[in-house]
FIMIMAR-194315 format. One record per residue (C-alpha): residue number from 1; x, y, z. Coordinates in steps of 0.1 Angstrom, whole numbers, plus 5000, padded with zeros to 4 digits. Example, Ala and Ser with C-alpha at 12.3 -4.5 7.8 and 13.67 -1.06 7.14 Angstrom:
<fitors>
    i     x     y     z
    1  5123  4955  5078
    2  5137  4989  5071
</fitors>
This chain:
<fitors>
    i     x     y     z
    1  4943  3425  4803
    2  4935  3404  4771
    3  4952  3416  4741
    4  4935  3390  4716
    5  4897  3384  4709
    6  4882  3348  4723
    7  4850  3343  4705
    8  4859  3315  4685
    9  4879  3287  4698
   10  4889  3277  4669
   11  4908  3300  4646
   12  4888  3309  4615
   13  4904  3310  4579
   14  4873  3325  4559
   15  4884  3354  4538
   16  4856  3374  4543
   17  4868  3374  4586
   18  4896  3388  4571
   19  4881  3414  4552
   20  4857  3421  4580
   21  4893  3427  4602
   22  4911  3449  4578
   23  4872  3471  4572
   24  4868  3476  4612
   25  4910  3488  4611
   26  4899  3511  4581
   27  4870  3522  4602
   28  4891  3526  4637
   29  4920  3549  4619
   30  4896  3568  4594
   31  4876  3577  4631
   32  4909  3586  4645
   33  4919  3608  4620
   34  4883  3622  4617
   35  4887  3632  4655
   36  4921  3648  4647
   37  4929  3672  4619
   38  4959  3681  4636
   39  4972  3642  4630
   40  4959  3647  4598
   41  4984  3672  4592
   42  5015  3652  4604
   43  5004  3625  4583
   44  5004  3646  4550
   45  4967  3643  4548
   46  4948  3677  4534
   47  4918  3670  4556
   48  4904  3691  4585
   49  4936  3717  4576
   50  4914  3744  4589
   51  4903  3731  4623
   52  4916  3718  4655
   53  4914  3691  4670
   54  4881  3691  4695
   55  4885  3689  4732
   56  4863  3688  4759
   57  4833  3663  4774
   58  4814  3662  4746
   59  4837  3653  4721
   60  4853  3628  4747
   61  4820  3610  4753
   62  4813  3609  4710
   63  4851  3590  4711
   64  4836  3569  4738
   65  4806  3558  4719
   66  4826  3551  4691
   67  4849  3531  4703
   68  4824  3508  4721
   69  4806  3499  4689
   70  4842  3495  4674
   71  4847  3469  4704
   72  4811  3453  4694
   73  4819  3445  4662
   74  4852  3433  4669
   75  4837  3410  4693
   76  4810  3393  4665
   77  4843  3381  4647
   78  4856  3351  4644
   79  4890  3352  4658
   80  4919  3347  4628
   81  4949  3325  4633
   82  4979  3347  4642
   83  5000  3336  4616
   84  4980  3355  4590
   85  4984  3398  4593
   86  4944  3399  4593
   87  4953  3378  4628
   88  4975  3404  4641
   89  4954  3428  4629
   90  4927  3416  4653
   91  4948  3416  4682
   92  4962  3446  4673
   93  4924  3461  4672
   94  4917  3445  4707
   95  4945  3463  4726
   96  4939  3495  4706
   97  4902  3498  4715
   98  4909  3482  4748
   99  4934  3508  4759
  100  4915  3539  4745
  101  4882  3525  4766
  102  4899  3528  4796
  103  4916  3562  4790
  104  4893  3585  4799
  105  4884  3565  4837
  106  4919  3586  4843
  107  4909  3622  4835
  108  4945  3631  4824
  109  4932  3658  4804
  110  4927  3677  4840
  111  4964  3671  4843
  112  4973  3689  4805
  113  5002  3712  4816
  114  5028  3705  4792
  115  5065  3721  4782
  116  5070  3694  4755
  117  5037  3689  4734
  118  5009  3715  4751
  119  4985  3728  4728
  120  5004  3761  4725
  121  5036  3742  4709
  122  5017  3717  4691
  123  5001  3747  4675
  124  5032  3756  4663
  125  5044  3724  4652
  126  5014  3714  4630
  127  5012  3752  4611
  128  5051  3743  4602
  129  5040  3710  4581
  130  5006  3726  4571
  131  5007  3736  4530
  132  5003  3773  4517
  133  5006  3768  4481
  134  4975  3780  4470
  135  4945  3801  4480
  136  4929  3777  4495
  137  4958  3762  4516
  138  4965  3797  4532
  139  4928  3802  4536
  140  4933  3772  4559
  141  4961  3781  4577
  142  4944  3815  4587
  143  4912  3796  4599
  144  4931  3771  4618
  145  4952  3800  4635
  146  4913  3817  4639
  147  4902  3789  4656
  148  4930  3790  4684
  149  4906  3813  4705
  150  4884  3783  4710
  151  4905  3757  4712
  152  4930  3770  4742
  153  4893  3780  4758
  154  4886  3743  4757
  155  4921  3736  4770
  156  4916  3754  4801
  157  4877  3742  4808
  158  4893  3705  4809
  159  4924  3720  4831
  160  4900  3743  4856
  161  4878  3709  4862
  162  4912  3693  4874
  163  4917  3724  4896
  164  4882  3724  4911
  165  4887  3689  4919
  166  4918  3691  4934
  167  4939  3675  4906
  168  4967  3695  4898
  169  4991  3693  4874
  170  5032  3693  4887
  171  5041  3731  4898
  172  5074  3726  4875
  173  5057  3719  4844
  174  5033  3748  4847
  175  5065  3773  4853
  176  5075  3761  4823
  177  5053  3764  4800
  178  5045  3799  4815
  179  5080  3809  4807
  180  5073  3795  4770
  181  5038  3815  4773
  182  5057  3848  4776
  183  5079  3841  4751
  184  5055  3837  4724
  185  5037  3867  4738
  186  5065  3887  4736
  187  5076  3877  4704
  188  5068  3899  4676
  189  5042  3890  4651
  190  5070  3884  4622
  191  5089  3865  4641
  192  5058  3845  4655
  193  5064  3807  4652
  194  5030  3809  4640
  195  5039  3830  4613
  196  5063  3801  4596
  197  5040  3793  4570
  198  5046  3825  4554
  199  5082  3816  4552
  200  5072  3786  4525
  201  5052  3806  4503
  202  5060  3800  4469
  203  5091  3811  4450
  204  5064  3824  4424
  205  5047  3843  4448
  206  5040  3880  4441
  207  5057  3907  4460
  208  5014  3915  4462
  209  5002  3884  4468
  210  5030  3876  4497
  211  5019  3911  4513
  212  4984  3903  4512
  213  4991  3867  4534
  214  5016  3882  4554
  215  4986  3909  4560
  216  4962  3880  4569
  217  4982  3855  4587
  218  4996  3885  4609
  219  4961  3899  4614
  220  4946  3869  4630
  221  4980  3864  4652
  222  4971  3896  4664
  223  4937  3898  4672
  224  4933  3863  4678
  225  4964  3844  4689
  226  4978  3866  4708
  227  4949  3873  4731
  228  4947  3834  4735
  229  4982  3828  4749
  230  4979  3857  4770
  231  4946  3848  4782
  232  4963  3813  4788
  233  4993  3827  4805
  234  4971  3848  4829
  235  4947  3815  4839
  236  4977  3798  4847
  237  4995  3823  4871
  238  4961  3827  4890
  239  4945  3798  4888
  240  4969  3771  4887
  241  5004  3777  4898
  242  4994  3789  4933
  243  4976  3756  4936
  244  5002  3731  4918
  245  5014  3702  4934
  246  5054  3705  4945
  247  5051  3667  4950
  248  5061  3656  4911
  249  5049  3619  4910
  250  5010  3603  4898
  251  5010  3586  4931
  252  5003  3619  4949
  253  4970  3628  4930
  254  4938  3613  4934
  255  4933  3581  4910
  256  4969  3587  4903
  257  4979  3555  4909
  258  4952  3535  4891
  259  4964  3557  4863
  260  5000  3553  4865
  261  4990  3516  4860
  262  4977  3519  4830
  263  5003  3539  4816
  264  5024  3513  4825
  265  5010  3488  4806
  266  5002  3508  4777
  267  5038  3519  4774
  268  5053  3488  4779
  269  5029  3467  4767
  270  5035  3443  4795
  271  5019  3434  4827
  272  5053  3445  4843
  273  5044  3464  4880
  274  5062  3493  4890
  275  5082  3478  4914
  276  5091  3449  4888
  277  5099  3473  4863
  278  5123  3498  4892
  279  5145  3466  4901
  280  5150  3457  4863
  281  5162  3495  4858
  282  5186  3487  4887
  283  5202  3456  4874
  284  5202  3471  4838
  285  5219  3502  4852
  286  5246  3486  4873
  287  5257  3463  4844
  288  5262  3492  4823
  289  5280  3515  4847
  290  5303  3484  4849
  291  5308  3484  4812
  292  5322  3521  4820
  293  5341  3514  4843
  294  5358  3484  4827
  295  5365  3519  4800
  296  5374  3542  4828
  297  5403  3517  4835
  298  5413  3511  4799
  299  5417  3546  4799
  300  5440  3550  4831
  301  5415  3568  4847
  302  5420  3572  4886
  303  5387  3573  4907
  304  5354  3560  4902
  305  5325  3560  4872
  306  5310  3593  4889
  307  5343  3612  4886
  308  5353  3597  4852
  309  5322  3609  4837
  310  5324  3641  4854
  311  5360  3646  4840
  312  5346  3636  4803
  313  5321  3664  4807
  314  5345  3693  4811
  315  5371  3675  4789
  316  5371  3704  4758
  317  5381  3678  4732
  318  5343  3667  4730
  319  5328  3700  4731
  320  5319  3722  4697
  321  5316  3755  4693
  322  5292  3767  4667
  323  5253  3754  4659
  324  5266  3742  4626
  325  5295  3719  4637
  326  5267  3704  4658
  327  5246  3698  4624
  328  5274  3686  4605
  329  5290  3663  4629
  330  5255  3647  4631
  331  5251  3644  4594
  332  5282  3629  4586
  333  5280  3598  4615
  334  5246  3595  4598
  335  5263  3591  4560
  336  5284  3567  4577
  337  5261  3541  4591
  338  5239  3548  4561
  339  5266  3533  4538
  340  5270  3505  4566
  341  5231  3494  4568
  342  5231  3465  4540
  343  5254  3443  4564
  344  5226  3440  4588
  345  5194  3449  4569
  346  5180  3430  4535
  347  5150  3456  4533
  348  5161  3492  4535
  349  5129  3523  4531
  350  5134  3542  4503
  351  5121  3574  4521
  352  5151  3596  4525
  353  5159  3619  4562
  354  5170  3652  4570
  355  5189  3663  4598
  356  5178  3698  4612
  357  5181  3721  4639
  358  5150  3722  4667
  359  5131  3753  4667
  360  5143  3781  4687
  361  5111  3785  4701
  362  5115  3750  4717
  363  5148  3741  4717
  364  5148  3754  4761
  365  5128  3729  4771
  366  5135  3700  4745
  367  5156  3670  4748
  368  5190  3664  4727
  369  5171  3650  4699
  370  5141  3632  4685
  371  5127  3624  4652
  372  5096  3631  4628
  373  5084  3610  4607
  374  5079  3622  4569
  375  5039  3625  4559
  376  5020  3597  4545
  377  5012  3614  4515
  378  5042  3633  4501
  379  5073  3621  4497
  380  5091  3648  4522
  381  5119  3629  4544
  382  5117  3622  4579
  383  5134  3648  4598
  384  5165  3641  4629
  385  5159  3673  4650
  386  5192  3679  4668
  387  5191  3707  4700
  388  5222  3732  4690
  389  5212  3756  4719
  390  5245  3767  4737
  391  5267  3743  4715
  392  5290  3739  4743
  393  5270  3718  4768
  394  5267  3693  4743
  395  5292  3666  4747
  396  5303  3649  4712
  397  5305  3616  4728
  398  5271  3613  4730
  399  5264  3617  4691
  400  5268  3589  4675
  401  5244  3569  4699
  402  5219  3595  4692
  403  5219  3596  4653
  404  5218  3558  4652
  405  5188  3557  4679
  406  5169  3589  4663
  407  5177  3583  4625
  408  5197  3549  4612
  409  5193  3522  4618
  410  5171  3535  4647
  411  5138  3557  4642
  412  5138  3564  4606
  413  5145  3534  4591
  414  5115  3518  4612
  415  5092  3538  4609
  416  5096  3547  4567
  417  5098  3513  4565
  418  5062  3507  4584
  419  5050  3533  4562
  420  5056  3514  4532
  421  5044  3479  4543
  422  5020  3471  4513
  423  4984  3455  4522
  424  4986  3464  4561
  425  4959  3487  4572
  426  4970  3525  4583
  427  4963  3512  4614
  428  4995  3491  4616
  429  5014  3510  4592
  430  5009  3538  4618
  431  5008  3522  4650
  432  5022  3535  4680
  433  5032  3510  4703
  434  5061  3529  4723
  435  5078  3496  4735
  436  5082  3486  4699
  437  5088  3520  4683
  438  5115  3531  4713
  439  5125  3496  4721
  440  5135  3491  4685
  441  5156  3526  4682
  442  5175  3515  4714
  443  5181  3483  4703
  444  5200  3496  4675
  445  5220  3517  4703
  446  5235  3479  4708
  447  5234  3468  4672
  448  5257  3495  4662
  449  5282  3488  4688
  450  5283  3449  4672
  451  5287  3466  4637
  452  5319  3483  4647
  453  5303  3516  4645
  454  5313  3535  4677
  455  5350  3557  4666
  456  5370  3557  4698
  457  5366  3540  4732
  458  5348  3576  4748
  459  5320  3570  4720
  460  5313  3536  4734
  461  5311  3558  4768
  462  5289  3577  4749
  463  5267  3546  4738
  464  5266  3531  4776
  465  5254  3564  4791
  466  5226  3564  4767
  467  5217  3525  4776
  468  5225  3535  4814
  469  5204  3563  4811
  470  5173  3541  4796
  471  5178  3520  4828
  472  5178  3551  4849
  473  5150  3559  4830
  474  5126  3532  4849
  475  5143  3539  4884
  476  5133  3574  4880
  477  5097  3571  4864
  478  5088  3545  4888
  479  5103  3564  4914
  480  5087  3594  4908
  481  5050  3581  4900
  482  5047  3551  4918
  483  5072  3554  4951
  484  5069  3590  4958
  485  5104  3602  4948
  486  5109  3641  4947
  487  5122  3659  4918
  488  5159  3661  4934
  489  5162  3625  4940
  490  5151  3617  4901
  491  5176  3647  4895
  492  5205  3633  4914
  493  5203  3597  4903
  494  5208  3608  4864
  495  5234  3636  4869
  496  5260  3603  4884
  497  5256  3588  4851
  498  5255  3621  4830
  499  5288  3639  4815
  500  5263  3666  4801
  501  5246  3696  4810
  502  5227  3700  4843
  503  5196  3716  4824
  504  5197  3686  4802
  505  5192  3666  4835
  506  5168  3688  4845
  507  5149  3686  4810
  508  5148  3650  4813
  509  5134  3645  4843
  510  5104  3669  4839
  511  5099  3651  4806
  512  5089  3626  4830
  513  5069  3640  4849
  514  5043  3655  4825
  515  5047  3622  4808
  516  5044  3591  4825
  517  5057  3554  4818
  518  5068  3569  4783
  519  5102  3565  4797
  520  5097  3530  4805
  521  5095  3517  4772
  522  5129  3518  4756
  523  5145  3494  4781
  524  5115  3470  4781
  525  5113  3473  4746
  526  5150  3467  4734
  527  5151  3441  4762
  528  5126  3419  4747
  529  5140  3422  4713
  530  5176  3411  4725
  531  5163  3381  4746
  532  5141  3368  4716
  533  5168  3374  4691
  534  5192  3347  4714
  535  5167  3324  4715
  536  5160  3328  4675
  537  5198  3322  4672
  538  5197  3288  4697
  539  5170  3274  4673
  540  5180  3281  4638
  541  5214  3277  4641
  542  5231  3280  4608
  543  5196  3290  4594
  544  5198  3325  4615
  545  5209  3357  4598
  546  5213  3389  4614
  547  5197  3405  4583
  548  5166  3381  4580
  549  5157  3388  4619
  550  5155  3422  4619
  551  5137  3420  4585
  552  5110  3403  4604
  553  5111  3425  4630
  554  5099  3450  4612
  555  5082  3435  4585
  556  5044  3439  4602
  557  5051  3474  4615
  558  5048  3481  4655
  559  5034  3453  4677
  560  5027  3447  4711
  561  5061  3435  4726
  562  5036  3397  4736
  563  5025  3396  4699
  564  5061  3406  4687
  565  5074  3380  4706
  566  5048  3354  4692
  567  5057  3361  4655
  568  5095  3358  4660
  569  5091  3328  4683
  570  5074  3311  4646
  571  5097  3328  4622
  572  5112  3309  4601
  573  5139  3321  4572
  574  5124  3317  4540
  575  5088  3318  4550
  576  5061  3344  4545
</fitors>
């Protein structure tokens, strides 16, 4: 797949090409955001704060349209020279509009049975950033929570066309979010997730005026909310389950396979195959599990990587009590690298984190951790969720490699700094390129082991298990999606190289399944930043600085790893 225009064979320089580029960006990410109040909300921005996003044919084939004109008038451009942004932004545009053409040939929304981000969570996640500070704001929230009636409607029109044409979602991921379904339903109304906004009323509010929203946001939970999930809840334990496939992978549903390709090179960014991509997971994850073992030994350990994990697992030295000594021992490995960051970084975001606990109406089906960014618009810091459910299954060992992937120098510092690149387009500020994004926070897995940052020998286990786990990562998806592998096998394969919980196994691999080839791109990502970094070194020599790379690295927001590897393979210290 091309990933840069070719209408001119010779790169233009005129200014107003450039200007043309950086209006069609504007145009592409004000559409985007147009189609999606609900990103609108994540990003800080007030519009659309009483709707949901639309779903269904018509709005898809509107999209469509859209994004075919956006195509036309990329193709009437000159193309720009890639050394100037307004060059990058045009490739950037051409893979953008490229990819989103091709989506809906796929018909994943017939698929849309999701325990991480299904519209019933992501319901809940968007009212907790949405403002109540005045009137108006609270008028919004009610109407958004109003229009939930409609919008789970729509949900289930686009999942009921996948059941009548035999395209089912997995059978584990629809027990799932059931079991999340009855929660919620179950809950009552004050302790609704849905209810949170009341919780950030303002300290000024009156004792009458916090009554009266309480009485309005709990009114439409009730009469409309409520009904919705149930009414959700009911279409999918008689319409779906009974019907859902036990076989996990893509590859086992019609088109499957054509769309597990494109997945694959949207999340990589590559024109990796699956089977290219499986056999670099299994070299990846037999160098590591050598790395452990070359530990295992170090440590007197008797018996193999398997049994040395194993033994780490139950060992109670790494194991914490109490939901707070979870948040605490985060923070402070976070403080620590924070202070540590100028050796390695000349360009540091001023936009400040947070580390919080995951929402307990999540934190079942969630991962360890994962970060959100801070909004556009405000200056609120980007949150490090941690998972303190049953405090005990969590082995310490594993934190420090998760703060510096999720927070510094890993998610956080990339992506406030993308946010506050001057004179790029939201577009590229914004961009979501998973190879970059994820490749870049594992990267930093690495980077922090160079910087001296790992406390004792079984953190450093800690730190290998996460890279061996990456690696695993495209064995698994691959496996699953593209050779057929059952749920067990992906299962077994991660518990050898897991000290942890068996639900967090479990978690893990049904990530997978309802979302595929996003586990793909951390390897392939960090990969391709590590092999262009040593050949950066071999050619500047004395010129190279650690701080100066990753300063360009970062410096245009996310890229496609090919276009990524372009700029670095020009970059030059000094230069801009």
């Amino acid at each position: 797949m091309p990933t840069a225009p070719s209408s001119s064979p010779t790169p233009s320089k005129d200014p107003r090409t450039a200007a043309a580029v950086d209006a069609l960006a504007r145009d592409v990410w004000e559409a985007g955001l147009e189609e999606s109040p609900i990103w609108c909300t994540f990003l800080g921005d007030p519009r659309g704060a009483d709707r949901l996003d639309e779903r269904g044919p018509a709005a898809r084939a509107r999209r469509h349209a859209r994004t075919q004109a956006f195509q036309q008038r990329l193709a009437a451009l000159p193309s720009l020279p890639a050394t100037e942004e307004a060059g990058l932004t045009q490739r950037v545009l051409a893979r953008h509009l490229e990819e989103a053409l091709e989506e809906p040939t796929h018909r994943l929304w017939q698929l849309d049975v999701d325990q991480l981000f299904g519209p019933h969570l992501l319901l809940a996640q968007v009212l907790s950033l949405q403002p109540v500070g005045d009137p108006a704001a609270l008028a919004a929230v009610v109407a958004r929570l109003e229009g939930t009636g409609a919008w789970l409607a729509a949900w289930e029109a686009d999942v009921r066309e996948g059941v009548e044409a035999r395209r089912l979602p997995a059978r584990v991921a629809v027990e799932r979010v059931l079991a999340q379904l009855k929660g919620l339903c179950s809950a009552p109304v004050e302790a609704s997730p849905f209810a949170q906004p009341l919780a950030r009323l303002p300290g000024s509010t009156s004792a009458a005026d916090r009554a009266q929203a309480a009485a309005r946001v709990h009114a439409a939970i009730t009469r409309v909310v409520a009904p919705a999930l149930a009414r959700m809840a009911g279409f999918l334990e008689r319409e779906v389950l009974p019907h859902a496939r036990t076989q996990p992978g893509l590859c086992h549903v019609e088109g499957g396979a054509e769309a597990y390709r494109w997945r694959l090179r949207t999340q990589t960014t590559t024109h990796l195959t699956a089977q290219q991509v499986h056999d670099i997971g299994r070299e990846e994850l037999a160098g590591n599990l050598r790395e452990i073992e070359a530990i295992a030994r170090s440590e007197r350990h008797v018996g193999d990587v398997r049994s040395f994990l194993a033994a780490l697992g139950k060992d109670v030295r790494f194991r914490l009590a109490t939901r707070e000594q979870i948040l605490a021992r985060y923070r402070d490995i976070c403080a620590r690298m924070q202070a540590r960051l100028p050796e390695a970084f000349g360009i540091l975001p001023r936009r400040p984190f947070a580390v919080q606990p995951i929402e307990a109406y999540a934190e079942k089906d969630a991962p360890a951790a994962y970060y959100r960014p801070g909004p556009d618009s405000r200056p609120d810091p980007g949150v490090f969720y941690a998972n303190t459910r049953d405090p005990e299954t969590w082995p310490t060992y594993d934190f420090e490699a998760l703060c510096f992937h999720e927070a510094v120098p890993g998610h956080h510092l990339q992506v406030a700094l993308a946010q506050e690149l001057e004179g790029l387009p939201a577009l590229r500020r914004h961009g979501g390129f998973t190879a970059y994004v994820e490749g870049w926070a594992h990267y930093t897995e690495r980077l922090a082991d160079e910087m001296g940052m790992y406390s004792t020998p079984y953190d450093r286990v800690g730190m290998l298990t996460a890279q061996a786990w990456r690696a695993a990562r495209l064995v698994v998806d691959t496996g699953l999606h593209a050779l057929g592998w059952s749920r067990e096998q992906a299962v077994d394969l991660l518990d050898s190289i897991r000290g942890g919980s068996p639900d967090d196994v479990r978690n893990e691999v049904d990530r997978y399944i309802v979302w595929p080839g996003q586990a793909l791109s951390y390897k392939i990502g960090s990969r391709t930043i590590t092999e262009v970094r040593a050949r950066a070194k071999a050619r500047l020599g004395a010129r190279f600085t650690l701080a100066g790379f990753h300063d360009e690295v970062l410096r245009h927001g996310a890229l496609p790893l090919s276009l990524l590897e372009e700029v670095l393979e020009r970059w030059e210290p000094g230069a801009r």
